[in-house]
N, C-alpha and C positions, 0 to 999 in steps of 0.2 A: 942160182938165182942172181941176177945183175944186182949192184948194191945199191940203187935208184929203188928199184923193184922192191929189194929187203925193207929198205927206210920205211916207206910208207905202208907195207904193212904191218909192220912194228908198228908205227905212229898209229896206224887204226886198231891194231891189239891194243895199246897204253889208252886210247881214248874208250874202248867198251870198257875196260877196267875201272877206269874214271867215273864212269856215266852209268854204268850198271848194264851186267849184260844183256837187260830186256832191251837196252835203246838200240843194240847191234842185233839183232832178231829178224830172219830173214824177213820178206817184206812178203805180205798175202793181198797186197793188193793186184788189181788187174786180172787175171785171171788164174790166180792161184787161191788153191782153198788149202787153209791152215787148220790140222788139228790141233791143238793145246786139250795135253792131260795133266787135270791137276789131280791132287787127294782131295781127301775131306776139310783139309785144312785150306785150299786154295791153293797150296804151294806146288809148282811144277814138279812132272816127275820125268826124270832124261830116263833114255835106255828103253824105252816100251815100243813094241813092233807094232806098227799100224798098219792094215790092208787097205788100199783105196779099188774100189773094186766099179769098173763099165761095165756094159752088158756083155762086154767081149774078154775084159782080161782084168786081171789084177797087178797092183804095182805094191811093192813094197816099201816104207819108209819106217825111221828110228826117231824117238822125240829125245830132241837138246837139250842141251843144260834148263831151256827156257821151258820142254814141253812140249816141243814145237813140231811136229813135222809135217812138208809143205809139198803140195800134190800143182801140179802146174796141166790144169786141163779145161776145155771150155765150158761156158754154164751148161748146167744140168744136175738130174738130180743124181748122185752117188751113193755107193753104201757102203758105209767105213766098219772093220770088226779091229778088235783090239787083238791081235792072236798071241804076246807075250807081254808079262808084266815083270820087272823087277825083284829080285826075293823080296818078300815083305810084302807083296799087294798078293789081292786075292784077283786071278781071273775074270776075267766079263766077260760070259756068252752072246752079251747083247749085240743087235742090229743097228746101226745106227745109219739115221739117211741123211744126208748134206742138202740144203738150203738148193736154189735151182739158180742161186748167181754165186761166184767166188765169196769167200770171204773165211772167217774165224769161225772156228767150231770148238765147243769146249766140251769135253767128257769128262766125268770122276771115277775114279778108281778106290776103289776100299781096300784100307791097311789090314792085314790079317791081324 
C-alpha cells in the first residue's frame, strides 16, 4: 500500500476511534437496505449471518461490530432470515419482510 494511501487510512481508523464506531457505520442510505441486530438490551450483536433473499436468489451477509449488515439492491419488498446467531443467542426461525424503499431495519435476538 503507497504510504499516502496508508496515512489516511490510519487517520480515518484514529477518527472512528475518536468518534465512536457507529459514526463510521456503513452508509444505508440510497439504495441499500441495512440490517441492525440488536439484544434485548439494545446493544448490537457482530457475527450473526443474515439472508437477504429476491425472488430469484439469495445473498449472504455478517453483522459488524455495529450490527450491521448492508444489502445494496433496488426498492422492493425482501425477506431477511437470520440463519446463525452467536454462542450465547438463541436462534430465530422467523420471516422477516423489508420495507418496499431502502433503509434500516432492526431485529432482536434473545440471549439464552
Amino acid at each position: 500500500m503507497p504510504a499516502g494511501r496508508y496515512r489516511k487510512t490510519a487517520a480515518a481508523l484514529i477518527m472512528c476511534l475518536m468518534m465512536g464506531i457507529s459514526a463510521c457505520a456503513p452508509d444505508t442510505s440510497g439504495d441499500k437496505y441495512g440490517i441492525r441486530v440488536l439484544d434485548a438490551d439494545k446493544q448490537p450483536v457482530a457475527g450473526v449471518t443474515v439472508q437477504f433473499c429476491t425472488d430469484e436468489t439469495c445473498e449472504l451477509g455478517r453483522t459488524d461490530e455495529s450490527g450491521l449488515a448492508v444489502f445494496d439492491y433496488p426498492p422492493g419488498v425482501y425477506e431477511v432470515h437470520i440463519l446463525k446467531v452467536p454462542e450465547g443467542y438463541r436462534e430465530d426461525p422467523e420471516v422477516y419482510k423489508t420495507e418496499d424503499t431502502p433503509g434500516e431495519m432492526k431485529i432482536t435476538v434473545e440471549k439464552e
